[in-house]
BAMAR-668362 format. One record per residue (C-alpha): residue number from 1; residue in three letters; x, y, z. Coordinates in steps of 0.05 Angstrom, whole numbers, always signed. Each point is the difference from the previous one (the first is absolute). Layout:
REM residues N
NODE     k     r       px       py       pz
NODE   NUM   ALA        X        Y        Z
...
This chain:
REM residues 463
NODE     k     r       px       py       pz
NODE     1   UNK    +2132    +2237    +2109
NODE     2   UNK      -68      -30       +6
NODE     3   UNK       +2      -83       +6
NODE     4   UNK      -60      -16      -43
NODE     5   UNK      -52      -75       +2
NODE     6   UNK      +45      -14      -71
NODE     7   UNK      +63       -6      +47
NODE     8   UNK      -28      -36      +55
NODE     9   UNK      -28      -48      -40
NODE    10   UNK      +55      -10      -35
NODE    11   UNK      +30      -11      +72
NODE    12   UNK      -45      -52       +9
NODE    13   UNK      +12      -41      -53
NODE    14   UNK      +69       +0      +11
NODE    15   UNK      -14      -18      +73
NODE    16   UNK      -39      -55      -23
NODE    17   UNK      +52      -25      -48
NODE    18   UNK      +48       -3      +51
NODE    19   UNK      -37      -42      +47
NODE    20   UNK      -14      -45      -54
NODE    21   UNK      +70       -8      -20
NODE    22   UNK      +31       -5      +71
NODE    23   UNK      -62      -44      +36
NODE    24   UNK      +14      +42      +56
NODE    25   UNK      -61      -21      +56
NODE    26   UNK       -7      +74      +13
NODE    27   UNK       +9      +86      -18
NODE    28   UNK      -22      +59      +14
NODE    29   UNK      +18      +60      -37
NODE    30   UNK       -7      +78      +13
NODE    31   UNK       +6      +66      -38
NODE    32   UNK       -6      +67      +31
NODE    33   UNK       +6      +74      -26
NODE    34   UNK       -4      +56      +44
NODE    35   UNK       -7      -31      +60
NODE    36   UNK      -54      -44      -18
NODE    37   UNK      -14      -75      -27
NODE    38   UNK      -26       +2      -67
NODE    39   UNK       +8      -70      -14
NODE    40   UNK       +7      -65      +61
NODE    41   UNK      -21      -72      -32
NODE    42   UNK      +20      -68      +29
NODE    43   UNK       +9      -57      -44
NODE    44   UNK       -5      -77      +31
NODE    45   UNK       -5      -23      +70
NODE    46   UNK      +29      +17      +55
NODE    47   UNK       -7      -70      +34
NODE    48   UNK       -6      -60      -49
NODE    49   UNK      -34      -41      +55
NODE    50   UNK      -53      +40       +8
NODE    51   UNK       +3      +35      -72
NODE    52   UNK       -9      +69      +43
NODE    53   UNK       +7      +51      -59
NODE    54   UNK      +42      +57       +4
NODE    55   UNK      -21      +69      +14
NODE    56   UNK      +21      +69      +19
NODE    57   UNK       -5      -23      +63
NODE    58   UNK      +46      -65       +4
NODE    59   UNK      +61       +8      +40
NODE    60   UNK      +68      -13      -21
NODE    61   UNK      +67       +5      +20
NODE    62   UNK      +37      +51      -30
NODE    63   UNK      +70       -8      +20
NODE    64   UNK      +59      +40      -11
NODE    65   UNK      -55      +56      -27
NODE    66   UNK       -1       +3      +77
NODE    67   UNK      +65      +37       -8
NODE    68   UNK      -37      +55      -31
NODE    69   UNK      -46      +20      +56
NODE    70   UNK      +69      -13      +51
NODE    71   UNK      +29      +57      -48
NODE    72   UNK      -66      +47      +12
NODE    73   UNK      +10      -12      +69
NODE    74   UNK      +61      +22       +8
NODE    75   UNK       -4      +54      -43
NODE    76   UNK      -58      +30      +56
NODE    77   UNK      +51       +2      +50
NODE    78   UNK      +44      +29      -45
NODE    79   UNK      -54      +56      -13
NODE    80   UNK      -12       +8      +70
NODE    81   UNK      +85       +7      +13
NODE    82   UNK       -8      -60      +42
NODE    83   UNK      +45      -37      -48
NODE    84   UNK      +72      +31      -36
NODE    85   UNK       -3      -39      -63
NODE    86   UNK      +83       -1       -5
NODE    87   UNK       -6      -10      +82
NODE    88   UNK      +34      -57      +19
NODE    89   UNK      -50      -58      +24
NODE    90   UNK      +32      -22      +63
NODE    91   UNK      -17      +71      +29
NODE    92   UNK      -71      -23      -13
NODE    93   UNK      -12      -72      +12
NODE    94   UNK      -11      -18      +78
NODE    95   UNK       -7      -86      -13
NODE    96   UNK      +65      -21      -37
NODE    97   UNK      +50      +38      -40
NODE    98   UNK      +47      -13      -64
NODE    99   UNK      +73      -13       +6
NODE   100   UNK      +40      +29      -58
NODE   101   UNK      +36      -45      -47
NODE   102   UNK      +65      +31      +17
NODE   103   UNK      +17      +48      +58
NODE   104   UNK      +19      +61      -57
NODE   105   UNK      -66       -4      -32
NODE   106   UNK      -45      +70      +11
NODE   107   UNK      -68      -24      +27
NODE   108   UNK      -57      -35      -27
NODE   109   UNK      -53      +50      -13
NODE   110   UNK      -79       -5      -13
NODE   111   UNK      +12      +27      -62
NODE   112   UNK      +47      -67      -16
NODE   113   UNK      -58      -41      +29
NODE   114   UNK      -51      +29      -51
NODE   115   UNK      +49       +1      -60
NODE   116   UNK      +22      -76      +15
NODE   117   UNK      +82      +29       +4
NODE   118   UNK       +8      -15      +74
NODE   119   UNK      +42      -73      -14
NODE   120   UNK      -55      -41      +41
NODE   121   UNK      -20      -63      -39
NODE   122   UNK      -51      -57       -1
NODE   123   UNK      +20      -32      +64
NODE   124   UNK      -14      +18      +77
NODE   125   UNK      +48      -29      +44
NODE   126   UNK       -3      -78       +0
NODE   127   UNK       -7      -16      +62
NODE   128   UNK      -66      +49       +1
NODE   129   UNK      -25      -45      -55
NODE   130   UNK       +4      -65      +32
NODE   131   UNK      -37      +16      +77
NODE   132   UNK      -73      -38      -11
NODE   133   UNK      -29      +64       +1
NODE   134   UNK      +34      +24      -57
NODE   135   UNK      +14      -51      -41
NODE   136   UNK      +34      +35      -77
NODE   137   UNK      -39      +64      +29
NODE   138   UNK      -71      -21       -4
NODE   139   UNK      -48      -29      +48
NODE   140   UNK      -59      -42       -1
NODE   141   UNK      -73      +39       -7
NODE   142   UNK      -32      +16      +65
NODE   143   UNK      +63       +5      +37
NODE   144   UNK      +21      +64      +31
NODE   145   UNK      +62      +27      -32
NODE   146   UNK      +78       +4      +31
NODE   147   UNK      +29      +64       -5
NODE   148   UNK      +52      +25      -48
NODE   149   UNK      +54       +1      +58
NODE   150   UNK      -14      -64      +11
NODE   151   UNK       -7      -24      -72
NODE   152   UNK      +71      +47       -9
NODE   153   UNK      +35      -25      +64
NODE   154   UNK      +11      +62      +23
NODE   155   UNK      +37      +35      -75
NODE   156   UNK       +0       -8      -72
NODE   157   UNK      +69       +1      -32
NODE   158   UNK       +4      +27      -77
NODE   159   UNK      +50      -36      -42
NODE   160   UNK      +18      +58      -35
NODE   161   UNK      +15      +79      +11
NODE   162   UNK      -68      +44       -7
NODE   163   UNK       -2      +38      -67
NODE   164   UNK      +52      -51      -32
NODE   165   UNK      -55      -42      -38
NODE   166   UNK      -79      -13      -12
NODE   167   UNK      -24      -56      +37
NODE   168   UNK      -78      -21      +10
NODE   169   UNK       -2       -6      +76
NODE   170   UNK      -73      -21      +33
NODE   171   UNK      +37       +7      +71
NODE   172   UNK      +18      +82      -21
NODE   173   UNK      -84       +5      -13
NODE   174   UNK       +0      -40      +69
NODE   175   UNK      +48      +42      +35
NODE   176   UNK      -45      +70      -31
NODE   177   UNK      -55      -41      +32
NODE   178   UNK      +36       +2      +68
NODE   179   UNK      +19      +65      -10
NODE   180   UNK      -77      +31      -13
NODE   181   UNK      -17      -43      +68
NODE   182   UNK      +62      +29      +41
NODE   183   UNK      -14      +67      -27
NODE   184   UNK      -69       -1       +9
NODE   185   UNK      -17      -36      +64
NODE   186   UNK      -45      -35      -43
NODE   187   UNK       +5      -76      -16
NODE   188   UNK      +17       -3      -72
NODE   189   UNK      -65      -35      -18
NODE   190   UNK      -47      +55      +38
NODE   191   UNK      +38      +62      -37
NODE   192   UNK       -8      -22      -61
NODE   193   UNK      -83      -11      +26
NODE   194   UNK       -9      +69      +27
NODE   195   UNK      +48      +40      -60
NODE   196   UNK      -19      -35      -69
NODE   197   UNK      -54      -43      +19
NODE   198   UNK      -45      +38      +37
NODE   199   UNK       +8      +67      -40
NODE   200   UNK      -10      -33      -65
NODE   201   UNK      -65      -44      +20
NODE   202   UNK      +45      -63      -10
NODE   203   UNK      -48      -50      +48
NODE   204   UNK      +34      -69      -26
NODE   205   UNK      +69      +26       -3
NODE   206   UNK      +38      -36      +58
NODE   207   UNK      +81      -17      +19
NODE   208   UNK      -14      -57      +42
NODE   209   UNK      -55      -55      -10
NODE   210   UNK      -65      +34      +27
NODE   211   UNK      -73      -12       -1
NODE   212   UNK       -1      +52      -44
NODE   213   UNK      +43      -30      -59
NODE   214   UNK      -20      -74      +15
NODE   215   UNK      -68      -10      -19
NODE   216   UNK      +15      +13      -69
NODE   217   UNK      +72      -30       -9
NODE   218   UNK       +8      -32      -67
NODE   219   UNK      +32      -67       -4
NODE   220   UNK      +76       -1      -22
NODE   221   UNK      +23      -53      -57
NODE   222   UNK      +60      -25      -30
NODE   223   UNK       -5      -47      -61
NODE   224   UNK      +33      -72      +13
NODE   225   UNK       -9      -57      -49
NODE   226   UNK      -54      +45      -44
NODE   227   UNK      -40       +2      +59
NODE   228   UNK       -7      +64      +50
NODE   229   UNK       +7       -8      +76
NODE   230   UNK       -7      +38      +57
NODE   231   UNK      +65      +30      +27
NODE   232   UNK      +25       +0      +74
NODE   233   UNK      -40      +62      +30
NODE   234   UNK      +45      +29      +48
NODE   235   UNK      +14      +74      +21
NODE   236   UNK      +59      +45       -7
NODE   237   UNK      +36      +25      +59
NODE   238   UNK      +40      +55      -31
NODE   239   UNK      -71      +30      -19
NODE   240   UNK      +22      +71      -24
NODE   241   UNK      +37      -31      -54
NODE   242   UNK      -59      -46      -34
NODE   243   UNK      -61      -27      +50
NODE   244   UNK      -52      +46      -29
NODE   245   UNK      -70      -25      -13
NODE   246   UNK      -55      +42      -40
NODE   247   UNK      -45       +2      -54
NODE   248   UNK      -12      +30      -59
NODE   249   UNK      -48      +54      +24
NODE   250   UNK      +47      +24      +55
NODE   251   UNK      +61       +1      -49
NODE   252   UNK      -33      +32      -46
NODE   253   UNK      -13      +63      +52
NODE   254   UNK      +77       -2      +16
NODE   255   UNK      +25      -10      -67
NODE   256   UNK      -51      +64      -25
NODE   257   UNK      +33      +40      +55
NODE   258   UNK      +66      -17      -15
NODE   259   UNK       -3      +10      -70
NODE   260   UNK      -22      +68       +1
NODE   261   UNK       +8      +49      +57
NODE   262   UNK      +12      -43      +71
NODE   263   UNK      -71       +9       +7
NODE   264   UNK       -7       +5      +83
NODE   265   UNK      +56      -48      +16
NODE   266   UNK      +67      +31      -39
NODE   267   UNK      +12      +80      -28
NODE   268   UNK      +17       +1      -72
NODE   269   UNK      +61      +30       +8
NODE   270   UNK      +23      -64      +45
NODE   271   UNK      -30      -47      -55
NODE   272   UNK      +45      +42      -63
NODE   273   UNK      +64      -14      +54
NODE   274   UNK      -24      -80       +2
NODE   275   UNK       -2       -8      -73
NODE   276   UNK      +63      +39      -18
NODE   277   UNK      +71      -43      -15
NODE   278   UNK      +35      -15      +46
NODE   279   UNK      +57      -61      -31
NODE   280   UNK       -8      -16      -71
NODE   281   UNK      +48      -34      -41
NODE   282   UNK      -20      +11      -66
NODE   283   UNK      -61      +51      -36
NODE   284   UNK      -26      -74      -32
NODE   285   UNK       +6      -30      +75
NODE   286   UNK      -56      +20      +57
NODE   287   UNK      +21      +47      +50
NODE   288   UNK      -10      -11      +71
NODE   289   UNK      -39      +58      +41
NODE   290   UNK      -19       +1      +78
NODE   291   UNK      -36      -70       -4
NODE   292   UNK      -31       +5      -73
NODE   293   UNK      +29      -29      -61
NODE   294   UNK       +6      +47      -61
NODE   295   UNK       -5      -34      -67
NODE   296   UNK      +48      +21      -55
NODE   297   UNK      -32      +58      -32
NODE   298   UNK      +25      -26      -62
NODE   299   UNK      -51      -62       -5
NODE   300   UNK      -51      +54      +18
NODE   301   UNK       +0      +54      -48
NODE   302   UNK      +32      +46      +44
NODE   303   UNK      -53      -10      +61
NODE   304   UNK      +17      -12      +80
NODE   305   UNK      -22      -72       +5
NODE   306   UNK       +2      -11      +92
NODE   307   UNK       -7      -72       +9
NODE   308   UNK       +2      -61      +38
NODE   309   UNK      -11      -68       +5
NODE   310   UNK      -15      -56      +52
NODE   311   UNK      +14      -72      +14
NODE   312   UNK      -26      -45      +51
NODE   313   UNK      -13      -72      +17
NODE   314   UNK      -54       -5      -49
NODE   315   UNK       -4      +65      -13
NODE   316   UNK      +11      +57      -66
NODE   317   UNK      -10      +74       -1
NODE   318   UNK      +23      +54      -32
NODE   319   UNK      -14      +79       -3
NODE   320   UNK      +13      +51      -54
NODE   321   UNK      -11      +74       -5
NODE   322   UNK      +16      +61      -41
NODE   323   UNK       -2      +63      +39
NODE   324   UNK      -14      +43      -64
NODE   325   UNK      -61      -33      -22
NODE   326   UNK      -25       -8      +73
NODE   327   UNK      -10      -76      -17
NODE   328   UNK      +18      -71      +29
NODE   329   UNK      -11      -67      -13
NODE   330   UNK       +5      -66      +50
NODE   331   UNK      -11      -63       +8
NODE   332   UNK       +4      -62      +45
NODE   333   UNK       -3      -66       -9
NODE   334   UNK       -5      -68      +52
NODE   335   UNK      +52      -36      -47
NODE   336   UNK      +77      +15       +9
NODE   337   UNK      +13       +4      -82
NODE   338   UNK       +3      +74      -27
NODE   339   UNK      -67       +9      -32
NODE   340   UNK      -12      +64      +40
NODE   341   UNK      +65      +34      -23
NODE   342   UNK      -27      -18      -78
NODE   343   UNK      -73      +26      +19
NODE   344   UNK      +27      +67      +41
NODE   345   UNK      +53      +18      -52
NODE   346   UNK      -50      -10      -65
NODE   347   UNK      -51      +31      +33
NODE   348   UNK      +30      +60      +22
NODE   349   UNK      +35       +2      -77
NODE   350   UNK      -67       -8      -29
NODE   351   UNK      -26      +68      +39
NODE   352   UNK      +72      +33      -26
NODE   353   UNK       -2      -21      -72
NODE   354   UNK       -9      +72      -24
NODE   355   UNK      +55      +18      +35
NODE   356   UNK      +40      -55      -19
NODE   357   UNK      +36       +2      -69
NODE   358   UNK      -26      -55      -36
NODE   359   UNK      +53       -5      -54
NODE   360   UNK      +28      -72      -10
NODE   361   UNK      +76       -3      +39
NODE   362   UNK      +61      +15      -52
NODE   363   UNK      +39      -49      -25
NODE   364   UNK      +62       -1      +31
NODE   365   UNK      +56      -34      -38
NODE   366   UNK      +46      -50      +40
NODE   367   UNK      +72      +20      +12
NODE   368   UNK      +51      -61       -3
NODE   369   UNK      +56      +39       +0
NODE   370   UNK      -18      +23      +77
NODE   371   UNK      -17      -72      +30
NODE   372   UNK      +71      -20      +17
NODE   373   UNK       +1      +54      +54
NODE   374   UNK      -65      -20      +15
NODE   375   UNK       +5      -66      +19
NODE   376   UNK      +28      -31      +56
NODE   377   UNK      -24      -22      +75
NODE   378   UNK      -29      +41      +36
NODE   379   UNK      -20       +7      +74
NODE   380   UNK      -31      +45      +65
NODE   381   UNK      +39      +37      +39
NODE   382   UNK      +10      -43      +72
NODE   383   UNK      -49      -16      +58
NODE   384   UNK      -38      -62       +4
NODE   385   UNK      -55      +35      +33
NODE   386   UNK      -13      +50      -48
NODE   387   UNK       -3      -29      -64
NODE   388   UNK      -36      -65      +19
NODE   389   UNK      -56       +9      -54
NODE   390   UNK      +60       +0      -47
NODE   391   UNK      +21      -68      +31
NODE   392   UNK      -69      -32       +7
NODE   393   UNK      -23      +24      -74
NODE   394   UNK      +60       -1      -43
NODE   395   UNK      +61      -29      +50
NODE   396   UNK      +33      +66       -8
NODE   397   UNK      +48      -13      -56
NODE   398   UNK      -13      +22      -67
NODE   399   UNK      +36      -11      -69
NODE   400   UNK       -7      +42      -68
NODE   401   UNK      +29      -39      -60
NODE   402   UNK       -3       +0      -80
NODE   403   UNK      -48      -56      -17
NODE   404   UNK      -19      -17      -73
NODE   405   UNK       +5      +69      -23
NODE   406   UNK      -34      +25      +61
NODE   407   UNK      +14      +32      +59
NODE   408   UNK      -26      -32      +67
NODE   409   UNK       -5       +0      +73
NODE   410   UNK       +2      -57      +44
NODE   411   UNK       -8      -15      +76
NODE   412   UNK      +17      -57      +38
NODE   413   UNK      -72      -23      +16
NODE   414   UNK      -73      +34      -20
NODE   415   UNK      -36      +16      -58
NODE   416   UNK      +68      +25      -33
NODE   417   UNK      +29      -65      +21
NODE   418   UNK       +0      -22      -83
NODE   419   UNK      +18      +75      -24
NODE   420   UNK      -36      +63      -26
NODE   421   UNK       +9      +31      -55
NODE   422   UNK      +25      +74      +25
NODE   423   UNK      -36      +52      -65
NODE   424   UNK      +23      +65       -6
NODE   425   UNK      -61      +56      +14
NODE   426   UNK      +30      +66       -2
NODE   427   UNK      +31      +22      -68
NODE   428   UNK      +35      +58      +41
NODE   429   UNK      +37      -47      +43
NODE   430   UNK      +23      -66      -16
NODE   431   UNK       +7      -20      +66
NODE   432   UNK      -74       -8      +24
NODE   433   UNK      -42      -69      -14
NODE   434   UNK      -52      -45      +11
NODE   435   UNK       +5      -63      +33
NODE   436   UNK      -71      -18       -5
NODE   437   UNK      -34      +47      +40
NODE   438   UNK      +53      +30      +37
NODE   439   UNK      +42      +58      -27
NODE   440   UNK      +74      -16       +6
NODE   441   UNK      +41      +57       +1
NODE   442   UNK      +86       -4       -3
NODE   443   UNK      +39      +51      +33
NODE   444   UNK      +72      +33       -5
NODE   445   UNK      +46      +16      +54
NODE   446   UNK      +49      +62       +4
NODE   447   UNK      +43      -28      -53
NODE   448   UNK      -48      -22      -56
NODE   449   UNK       +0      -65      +19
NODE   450   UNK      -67      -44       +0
NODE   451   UNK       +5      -24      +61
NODE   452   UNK      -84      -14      +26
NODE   453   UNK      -62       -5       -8
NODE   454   UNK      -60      +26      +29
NODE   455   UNK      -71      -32       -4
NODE   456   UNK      -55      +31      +45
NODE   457   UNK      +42      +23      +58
NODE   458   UNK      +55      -49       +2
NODE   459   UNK      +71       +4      -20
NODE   460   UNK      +31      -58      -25
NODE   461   UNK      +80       +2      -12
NODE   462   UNK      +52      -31      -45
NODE   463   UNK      +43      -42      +41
């Protein structure tokens, strides 16, 4: 597949489009195939005070994308049997280690850190969070940074069994980072410098605030009162998990490599291990691998779609591939709305659409006579910890009702606070929707009963 000026213009446009529509201050966006950039444009400023444009060259923060290269990391070791990926992680962390939830559980392994199924959650310790120097787990720029142990008192402490349920953890990313350092006899920030950075000509790559990363530093915004301000700029201590700083000509290398085979940094064999299942709940649900996302190969035309996304103070990135094709898209953006997910996800679509059925969706037709099993209130399974996105977005509770001659889904708080309209999508199963743009999908148990629903890689129960 050969991307050709028709599609990256038509990239472009869109790109434009959304900037117009979102007033985002600032975006850069990047396409490579086979290894290489074909297309990196920026689109506003980087700093509305000085109305410094941005360029390949700007530096973001990419956030949780950081995950990826903690994943390529410890897939190395792996590769060079310094690492068992089912070995547990106490044997290899020196600094702190991780209680188990109960006394019977098997142990925590780094293959549970990288899937997100080892039962940590959101939270470090609180006492950890409220020492000056680590105030909520971040400290002011310029500062040098506590260690984990200290951040962790000493342990982390899952509040659930490993394997029982998905859980996005940054502390399991910040425990791998441990784990690379303890391994390695490296710091964390100085491997990742001499085994990605260095071998991939990334020179404005960085983990921790350097000269190298600061010269160029965009500005981060969020909107308030239809006016954009600069956020609190402060660093992340748990660094493996989300601290990374670079730009979109030294992504661009990593991403190419990535994308198709490891180039110097990863075998190809390692990378088909990374990007194969490892928990899904559903074939219209994304399936977690060892630290990429896999989008549903059903809104894909069939295609492996490794992704990830980022969020920051300020901040918006997100990264998509398909191995096949040898092609990826990013982008990053100094605003903390999702414009980057819409500009990565189109763009990479728009270098896909041959392979990409084009046919308009089916029809499905609504079945009433299945709602009364269908509705009721629904909620996680338990642990405060773990499912605190669910609290903070939608309060956790959720309720599926007959409304008007429809059937919908509401939550306690967030943008289904009101209701949404649950449409069937698949005319061979009458159990998948769409709740706006996520994919809903009801489950059975052993005896036929609806008893959950799955959306991403959540359960949610019938109480």
């Amino acid at each position: 597949m050969q991307i050709d000026l028709s599609t990256i213009d038509a990239i472009d446009k869109n790109n434009v489009s959304l900037m117009g529509r979102s007033q985002t201050p600032g975006m850069v966006v990047g396409l490579v195939q086979d290894g290489k950039p074909v297309f990196i444009k920026g689109y506003g400023v980087s700093n509305i005070n000085t109305s410094m444009d941005v360029n390949a060259d700007t530096v973001f923060r990419i956030a949780s994308i950081s995950k990826i290269l903690t994943a390529v990391g410890v897939i190395q070791l792996v590769e060079r049997k310094k690492i068992d990926l089912d070995g547990p992680v106490d044997s290899y962390l020196r600094s702190f280690r991780i209680r188990k939830h109960d006394l019977a559980d098997p142990p925590i392994t780094i293959r549970h850190l990288l899937t997100h199924m080892a039962g940590i959650g959101e939270l470090a310790p609180l006492l950890g969070y409220i020492q000056p120097q680590t105030f909520m787990g971040v400290s002011l720029k310029n500062r040098s940074l506590p260690s984990l142990s200290k951040l962790y008192r000493g342990e982390l402490r899952p509040d659930r069994s490993p394997g029982m349920a998905w859980s996005y953890a940054n502390h399991g990313y910040a425990t791998l980072g441990q784990v690379i350092a303890d391994v390695s006899g490296l710091s964390f920030p100085k491997y990742m410098q001499q085994n990605i950075f260095e071998p991939l000509d990334m020179h404005c790559s960085d983990f921790v605030r350097s000269e190298k990363v600061t010269h160029a530093l965009a500005t981060g915004y969020w909107q308030f009162m239809g006016k954009f301000r600069p956020v609190l700029d402060v660093d992340i201590i748990t660094l493996a998990d989300g601290s990374l700083f670079t730009n979109a000509s030294d992504f661009a290398k990593f991403l190419g490599a990535i994308s198709t085979n490891g180039g110097d940094i990863i075998s190809n064999q390692s990378l088909g291990m990374m990007m194969r299942p490892q928990y899904q709940l559903d074939k219209h649900l994304p399936a977690m691998g060892l630290g990429f996302q896999l989008e549903s190969r059903t809104l894909w035309g069939g295609n492996l779609v490794a992704s990830h996304t980022g969020l920051w103070l300020g901040f918006h990135s997100s990264m998509m591939m398909a191995p096949k094709h040898q092609v990826g898209a990013f982008a990053f953006g100094n605003d903390g709305r999702t414009i980057a997910l819409s500009a990565a996800s189109a763009s990479l679509r728009r270098t896909l659409d041959n392979d990409i059925p084009s046919k308009t969706p089916p029809q499905v037709k609504p079945r009433p006579e299945l709602w009364p099993k269908l509705s009721g209130i629904y909620e996680p399974l338990a642990g405060l910890n773990s499912n605190l996105r669910l609290w903070l977005v939608y309060r956790a509770r959720f309720k599926v009702k007959e409304h008007e001659g429809k059937l919908m889904l509401y939550s306690r708080s967030g943008p289904w606070q009101k209701g949404v309209t649950l449409r069937p999508i698949d005319p061979d199963n009458p159990l998948v929707f769409r709740a706006g743009q996520q994919t809903i999908v009801f489950k059975r148990n052993a005896q036929g009963e609806i008893d959950r629903f799955a959306m991403r890689f959540t359960e949610l129960f019938k109480q």
